[in-house]
C-alpha positions as a Markdown table, in Angstrom:
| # | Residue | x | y | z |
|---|---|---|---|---|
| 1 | Unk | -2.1 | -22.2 | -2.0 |
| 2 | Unk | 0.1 | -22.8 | -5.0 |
| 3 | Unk | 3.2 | -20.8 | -5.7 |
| 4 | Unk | 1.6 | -19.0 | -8.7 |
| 5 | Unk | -1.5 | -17.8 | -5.9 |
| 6 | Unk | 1.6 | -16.4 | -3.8 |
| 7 | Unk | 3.4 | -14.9 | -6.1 |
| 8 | Unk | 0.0 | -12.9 | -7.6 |
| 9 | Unk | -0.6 | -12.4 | -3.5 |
| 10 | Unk | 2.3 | -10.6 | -3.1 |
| 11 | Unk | 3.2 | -6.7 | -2.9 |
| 12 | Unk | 5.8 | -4.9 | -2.9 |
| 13 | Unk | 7.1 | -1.3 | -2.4 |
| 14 | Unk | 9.7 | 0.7 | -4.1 |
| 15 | Unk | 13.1 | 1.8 | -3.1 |
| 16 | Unk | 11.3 | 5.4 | -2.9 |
| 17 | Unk | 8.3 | 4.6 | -1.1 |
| 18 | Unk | 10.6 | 2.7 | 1.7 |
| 19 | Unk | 12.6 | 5.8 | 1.9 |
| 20 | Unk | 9.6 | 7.8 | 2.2 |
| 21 | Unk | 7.8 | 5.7 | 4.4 |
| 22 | Unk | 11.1 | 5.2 | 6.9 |
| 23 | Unk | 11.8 | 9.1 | 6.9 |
| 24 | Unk | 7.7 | 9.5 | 8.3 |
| 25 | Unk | 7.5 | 6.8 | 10.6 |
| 26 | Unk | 10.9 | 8.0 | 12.0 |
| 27 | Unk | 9.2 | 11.5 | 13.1 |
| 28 | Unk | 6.3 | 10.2 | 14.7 |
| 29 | Unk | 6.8 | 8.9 | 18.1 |
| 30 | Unk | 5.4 | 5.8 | 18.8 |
| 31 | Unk | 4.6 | 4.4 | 15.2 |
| 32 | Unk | 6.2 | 1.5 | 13.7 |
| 33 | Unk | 4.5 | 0.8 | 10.3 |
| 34 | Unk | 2.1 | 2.4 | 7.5 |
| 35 | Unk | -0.8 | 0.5 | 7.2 |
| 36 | Unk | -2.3 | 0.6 | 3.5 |
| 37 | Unk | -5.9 | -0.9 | 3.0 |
| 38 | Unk | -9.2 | -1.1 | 0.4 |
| 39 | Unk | -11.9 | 0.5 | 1.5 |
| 40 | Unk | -15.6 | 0.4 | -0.2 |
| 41 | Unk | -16.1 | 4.1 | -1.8 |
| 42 | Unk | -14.1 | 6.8 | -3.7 |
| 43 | Unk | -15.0 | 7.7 | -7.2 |
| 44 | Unk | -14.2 | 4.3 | -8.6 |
| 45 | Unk | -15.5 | 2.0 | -5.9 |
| 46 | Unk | -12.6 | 1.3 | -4.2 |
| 47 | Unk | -10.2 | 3.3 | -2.2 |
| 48 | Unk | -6.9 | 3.2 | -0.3 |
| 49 | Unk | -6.3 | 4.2 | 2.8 |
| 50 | Unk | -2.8 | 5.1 | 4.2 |
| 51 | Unk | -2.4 | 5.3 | 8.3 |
| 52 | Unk | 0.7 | 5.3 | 10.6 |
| 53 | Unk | 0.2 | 2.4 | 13.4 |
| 54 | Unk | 2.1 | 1.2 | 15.8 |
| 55 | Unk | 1.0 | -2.3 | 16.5 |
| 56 | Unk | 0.4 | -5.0 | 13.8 |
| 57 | Unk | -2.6 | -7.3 | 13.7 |
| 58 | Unk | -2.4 | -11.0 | 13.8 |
| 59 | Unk | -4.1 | -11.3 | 9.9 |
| 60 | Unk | -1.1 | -8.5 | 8.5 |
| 61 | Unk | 0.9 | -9.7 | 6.1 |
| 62 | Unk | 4.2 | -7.1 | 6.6 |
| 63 | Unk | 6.5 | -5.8 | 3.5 |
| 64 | Unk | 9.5 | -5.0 | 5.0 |
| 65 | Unk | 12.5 | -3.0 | 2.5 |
| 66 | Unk | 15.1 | -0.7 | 3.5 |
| 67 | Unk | 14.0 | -0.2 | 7.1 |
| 68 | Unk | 10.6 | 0.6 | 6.3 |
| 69 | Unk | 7.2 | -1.5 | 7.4 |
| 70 | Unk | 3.9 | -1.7 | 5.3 |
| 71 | Unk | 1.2 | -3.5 | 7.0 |
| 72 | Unk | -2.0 | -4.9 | 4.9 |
| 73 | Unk | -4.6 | -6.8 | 6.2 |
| 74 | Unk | -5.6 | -10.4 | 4.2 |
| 75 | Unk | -8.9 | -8.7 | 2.8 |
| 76 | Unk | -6.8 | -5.6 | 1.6 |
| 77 | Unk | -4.7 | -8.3 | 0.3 |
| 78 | Unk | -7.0 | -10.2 | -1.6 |
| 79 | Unk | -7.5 | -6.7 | -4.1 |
| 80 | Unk | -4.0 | -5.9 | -3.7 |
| 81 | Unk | -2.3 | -8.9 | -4.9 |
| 82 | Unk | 0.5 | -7.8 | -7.3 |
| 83 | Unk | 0.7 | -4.0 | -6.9 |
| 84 | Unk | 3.2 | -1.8 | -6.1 |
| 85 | Unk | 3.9 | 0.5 | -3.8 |
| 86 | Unk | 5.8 | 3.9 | -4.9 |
| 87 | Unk | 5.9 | 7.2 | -3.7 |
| 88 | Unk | 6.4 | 10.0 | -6.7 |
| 89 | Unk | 7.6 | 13.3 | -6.7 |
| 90 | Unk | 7.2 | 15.9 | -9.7 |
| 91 | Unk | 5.1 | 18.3 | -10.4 |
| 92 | Unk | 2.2 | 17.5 | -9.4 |
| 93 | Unk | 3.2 | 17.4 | -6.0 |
| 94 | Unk | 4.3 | 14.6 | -3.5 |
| 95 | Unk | 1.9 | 11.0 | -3.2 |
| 96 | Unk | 2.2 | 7.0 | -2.5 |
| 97 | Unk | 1.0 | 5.6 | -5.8 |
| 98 | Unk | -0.1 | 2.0 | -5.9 |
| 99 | Unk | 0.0 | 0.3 | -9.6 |
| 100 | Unk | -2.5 | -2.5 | -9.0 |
| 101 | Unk | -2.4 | -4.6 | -12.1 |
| 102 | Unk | -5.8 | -5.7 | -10.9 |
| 103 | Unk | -8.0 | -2.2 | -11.4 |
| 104 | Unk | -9.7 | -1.9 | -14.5 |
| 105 | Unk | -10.4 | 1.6 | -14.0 |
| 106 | Unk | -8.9 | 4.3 | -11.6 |
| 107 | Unk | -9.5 | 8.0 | -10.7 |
| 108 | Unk | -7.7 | 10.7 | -12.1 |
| 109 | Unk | -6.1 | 11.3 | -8.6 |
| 110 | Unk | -5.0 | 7.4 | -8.2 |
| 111 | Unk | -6.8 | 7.4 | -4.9 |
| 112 | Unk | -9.6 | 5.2 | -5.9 |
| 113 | Unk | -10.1 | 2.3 | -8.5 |
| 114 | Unk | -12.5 | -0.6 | -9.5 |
| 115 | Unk | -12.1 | -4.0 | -10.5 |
């Protein structure tokens, strides 16, 4: 894989989201990591889906930032490449966003997307 394929395979999470993420996994005994991974279904075709884990898989490719792990699997990876991982507080209430430059469409909530 060239270093242009890496760099487009690669993900990354906010200073916010690592915060977030580190504060959660910190009050539930046992679990290590939040796992993010594409699903089939949701309003746009695909969806994300967000679980606390304790053990890592031998395909996970770990993001690792201020004392905080995400997990995603190759596959996941694959529709992932490039996006980023935040976590948002206003208004509308408290979520992880993902910006994934490659959806070409997403739902109004930003829980689903197509590409």
């Amino acid at each position: 894989m060239g270093a242009d394929a890496k760099t487009a395979m690669k993900v990354e999470m906010t200073g916010a989201a690592a915060r977030r993420i580190a504060k959660i996994v910190s009050g539930e005994v046992g679990k290590t990591a939040l796992r993010v991974s594409v699903e089939g279904g949701g309003c746009s075709g695909f969806s994300y889906k967000f679980d606390l884990v304790d053990t890592r898989n031998d395909d996970d490719v770990a993001i690792e930032k201020d004392g905080a792990t995400v997990l995603i699997d190759d596959l996941s990876l694959v529709y992932m490449g490039g996006s980023v991982i935040d976590f948002v507080d206003d208004l509308m209430g408290q979520s992880f966003q993902i910006r994934n430059p490659n959806a070409v469409a997403s739902c109004g909530c930003g829980t689903s997307f197509s590409i």
